[in-house]
N, C-alpha and C positions, 0 to 999 in steps of 0.2 A: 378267588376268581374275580371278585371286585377290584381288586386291588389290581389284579393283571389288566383289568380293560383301562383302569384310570392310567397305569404308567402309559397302555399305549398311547392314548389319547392325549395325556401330554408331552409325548415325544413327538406325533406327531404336528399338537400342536408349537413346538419348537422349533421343529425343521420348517415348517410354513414360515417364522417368526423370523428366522436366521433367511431364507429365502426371502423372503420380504423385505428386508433392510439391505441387502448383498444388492438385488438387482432395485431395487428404485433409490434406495438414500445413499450408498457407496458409489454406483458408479452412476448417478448426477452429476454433469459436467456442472465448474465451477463456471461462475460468472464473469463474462470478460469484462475488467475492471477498466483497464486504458479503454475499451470502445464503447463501455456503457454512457451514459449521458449523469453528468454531477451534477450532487445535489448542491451545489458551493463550487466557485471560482473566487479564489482568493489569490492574492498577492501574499510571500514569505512572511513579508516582514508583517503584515497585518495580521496576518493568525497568528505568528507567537507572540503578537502585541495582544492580542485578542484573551488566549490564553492566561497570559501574567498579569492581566489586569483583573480578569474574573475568572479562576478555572472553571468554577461552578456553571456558571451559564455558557461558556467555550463548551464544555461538553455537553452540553443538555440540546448546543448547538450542532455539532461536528462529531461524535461520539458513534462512531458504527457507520457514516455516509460517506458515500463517494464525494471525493474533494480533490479539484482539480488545483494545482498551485503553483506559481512561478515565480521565479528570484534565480537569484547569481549561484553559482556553485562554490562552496565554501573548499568543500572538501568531497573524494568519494574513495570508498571504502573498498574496498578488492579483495576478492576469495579466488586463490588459484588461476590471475591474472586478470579475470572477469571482474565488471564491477558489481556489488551487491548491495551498494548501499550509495546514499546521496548526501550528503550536507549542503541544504541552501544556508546560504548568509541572510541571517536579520537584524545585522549592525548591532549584536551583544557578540560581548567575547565567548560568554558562556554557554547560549544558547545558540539554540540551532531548530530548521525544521529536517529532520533525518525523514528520508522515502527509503525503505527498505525496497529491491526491486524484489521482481516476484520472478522465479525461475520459467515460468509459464512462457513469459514475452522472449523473442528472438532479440539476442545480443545486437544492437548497433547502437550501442554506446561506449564502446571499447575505447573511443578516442575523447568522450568527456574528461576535460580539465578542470581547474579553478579559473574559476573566472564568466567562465562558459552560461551563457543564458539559457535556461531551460523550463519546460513546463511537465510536469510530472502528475498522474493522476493514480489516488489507491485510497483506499479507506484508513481515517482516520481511528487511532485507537487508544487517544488520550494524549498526555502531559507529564511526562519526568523527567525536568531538566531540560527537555526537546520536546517540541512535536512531535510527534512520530506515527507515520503514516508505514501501511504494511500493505503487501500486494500490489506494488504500484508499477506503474509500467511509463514509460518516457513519450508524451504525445509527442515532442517538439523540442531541438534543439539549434542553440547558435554557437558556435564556435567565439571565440574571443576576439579571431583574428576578425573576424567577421565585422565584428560588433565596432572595432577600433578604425577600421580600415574607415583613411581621410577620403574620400572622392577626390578628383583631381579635378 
């Protein structure tokens, strides 16, 4: 008979346990990362300078924070036409700061090039080979033609 009250008791206390993570920790909206306010506004080329010169303290610095970043577009990456990814230029061949975008934010970057000036904001999540920022969303962009265009 003991044994029957303890299972019920901890079935019930299971289903409260599973209810309780369902409705407050799973459906907690995520944090909007492009509208929150950064903890860091850098320039590309200065954080993978930053980086390569000390990974240690880059991360101790930028490791988990919203970082807002801006540089030239090297390259960007495309999943089923859409872009998914960003390569700023920081004048290495090999390196790069990669902004993964995050599916969350509405597409209007369809028409990003190389070339193209832009400011990008998503938490940083360390250094292999690249920066690489995850979650990021496109504050602000320039087109090339933009940037080149002589005034008359």
């Amino acid at each position: 008979m003991k044994t029957k009250y303890l299972l019920i008791i901890f079935l019930v206390s299971l289903i409260l346990l599973v209810s309780y993570l369902y409705l407050f920790v799973y459906n907690t909206p995520h944090a909007d990362i492009r509208e929150a306010t950064p903890d860091y506004s850098v320039v590309a080329m200065d954080l993978y300078e930053e980086f390569t010169t000390d990974e240690v303290v880059a991360n101790q610095r930028y490791l988990g924070k919203i970082i807002r970043v801006r540089g030239r577009v090297l390259e960007v990456e495309r999943r089923e036409g859409n872009p998914s990814a960003i390569k700023l230029d920081v004048g290495h061949i090999l390196g790069a700061v990669v902004c993964e975008l995050d599916e969350v934010y509405p597409r209007k970057t369809e028409e990003l090039q190389r070339g193209d000036l832009v400011t990008v904001q998503g938490v940083c999540i360390g250094f292999q080979e690249d920066v690489i920022l995850k979650r990021c969303g496109v504050v602000e962009f320039e087109t090339s033609e933009l940037i080149n265009e002589v005034p008359n």
